[in-house]
C-alpha positions, 0 to 999 in steps of 0.5 A: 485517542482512546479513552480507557473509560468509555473506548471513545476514539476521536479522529481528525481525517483531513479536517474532518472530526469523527468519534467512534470506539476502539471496537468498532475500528480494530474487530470487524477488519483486524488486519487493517491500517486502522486496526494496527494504528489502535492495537496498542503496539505503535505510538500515535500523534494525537492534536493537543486539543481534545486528543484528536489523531490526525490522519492526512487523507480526504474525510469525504468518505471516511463516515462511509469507512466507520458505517462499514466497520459498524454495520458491513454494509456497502452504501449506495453510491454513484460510480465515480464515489465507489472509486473515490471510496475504493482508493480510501479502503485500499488505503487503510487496507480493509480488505472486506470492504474492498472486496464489497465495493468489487462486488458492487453493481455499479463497479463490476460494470465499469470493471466489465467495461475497462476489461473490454478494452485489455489486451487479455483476460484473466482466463488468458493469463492462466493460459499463457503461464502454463508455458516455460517463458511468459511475457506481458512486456508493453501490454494493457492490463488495467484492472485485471484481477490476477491474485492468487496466481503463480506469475515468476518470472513473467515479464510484465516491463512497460506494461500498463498494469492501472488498477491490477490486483496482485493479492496474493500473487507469486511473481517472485523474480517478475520483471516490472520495468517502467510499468505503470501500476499505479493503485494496483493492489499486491498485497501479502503478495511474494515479490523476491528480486522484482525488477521494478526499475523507473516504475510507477506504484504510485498509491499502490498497496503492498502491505504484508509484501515479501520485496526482500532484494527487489529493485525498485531503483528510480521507482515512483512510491509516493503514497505507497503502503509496504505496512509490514513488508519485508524489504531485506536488501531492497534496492530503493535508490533515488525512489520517490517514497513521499508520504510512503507509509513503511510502519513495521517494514524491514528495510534491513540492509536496504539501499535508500541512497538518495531517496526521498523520504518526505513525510514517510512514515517509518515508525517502528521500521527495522533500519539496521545496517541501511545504507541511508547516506545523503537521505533527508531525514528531517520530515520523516517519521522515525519514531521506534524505528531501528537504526543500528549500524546504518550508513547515515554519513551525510543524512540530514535529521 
């Protein structure tokens, strides 16, 4: 935790222990994860023992993570470790250092490579949304990078979206039906009234997200980050949102019947009038969440 004196901040990721300062993690990248976690706003769990905070992630990169918030600087590494380091930062959402790793030699080769074997580019993509009906049902579009892009209403069902980065994007009423998308990135993207039925979004990134009324019934969430998104009305029936992390999301009127919440993170969450019956409770993180007029007959807390 940090100390008032010295602004030393002491973590614990997976095991591994860190020291660094209160600056160093909130001033280079102000919108990440870690930035929010230390700005004062959110209640933290630190170990009773020196006051480390605990973050439940692998620590093999982390003093990569640290060396980028100090320095800005992207180390050199092997092919295989800028992927792992990627997954970190897409994590803790520090945005810069995602957009270094992209630009990294030995990724933007690989991201060449993967490109080959899509079904499209990103130029075909603009080419295809200039028409009234878009549809991407079934196709491979692992590791394109369609941010910024107006997508509603294209249907992207049963595609293989692995990868894809959606920052930004409208897809506003898309259609996303047993895709699997897993570590796409959607941040800040609008996503109102998606259909996301049985999808795979495993470790995908949608902080900031506007999912208000979206359907993401039966939907694989595990490691999800919705940090700030709004979920007004969502459909989350049944979803699997293990070790999901929803701090700060508005989840006001959500459905979540059935929905396995284990170890997710709902800290400081707007769960007015949810609907939250036969929902296990008890190993989910609820500490400053909102719970007025929500349906908790039969959950277990």
């Amino acid at each position: 935790m940090a100390d008032s004196s010295s602004s030393m901040v002491r973590l614990n990721i997976g095991g591994k222990k860190f020291c660094t300062t209160l600056d160093t993690l909130t001033q280079r990248e102000p919108d990440s994860m870690l930035a929010a976690m230390f700005s004062g706003r959110h209640t933290i769990c630190q170990e009773s023992e020196k006051g480390y905070v605990f973050v439940d992630r692998d620590g093999k990169h982390f003093r990569h993570i640290l060396n980028w918030l100090r320095d800005g600087v992207i180390p050199p590494l092997k092919d295989s470790e800028y992927a792992q380091l990627l997954r970190e930062a897409e994590y803790y959402q520090l945005l810069g250092l995602v957009d270094g790793i992209k630009a990294a030699p030995a990724l933007s080769k690989r991201k060449e490579d993967e490109e080959l074997g899509t079904e499209l580019t990103r130029i075909d993509i603009i080419k295809c949304i200039q028409s009234d009906r878009v549809r991407f049902r079934g196709i491979n579009l692992s590791g394109l990078d369609l941010s910024k892009l107006d997508l509603s209403f294209v249907d992207f069902s049963y595609a293989c979206l692995k990868t894809v980065f959606f920052s930004r994007a409208n897809l506003q009423c898309a259609k996303f039906r047993d895709v699997d998308a897993e570590a796409s990135i959607f941040h800040n993207a609008t996503l109102r009234e998606c259909e996301f039925t049985g999808a795979n979004l495993r470790g995908a990134v949608l902080a900031g997200a506007n999912l208000q009324s979206a359907n993401l019934q039966d939907a694989c969430l595990i490691g999800c980050s919705f940090c700030g998104a709004d979920l007004r009305s969502a459909h989350l029936q049944t979803a699997d949102l293990t070790n999901a992390n929803l701090e700060g999301a508005n989840l006001e009127g959500a459905n979540l019947k059935g929905a396995k919440l284990t170890n997710a993170n709902l800290k400081g969450a707007n769960l007015q009038r949810a609907y939250l019956r036969h929902v296990n409770l008890r190993d989910t993180h609820l500490e400053g969440a909102k719970l007025d007029g929500a349906n908790l007959l039969g959950a277990i807390r």
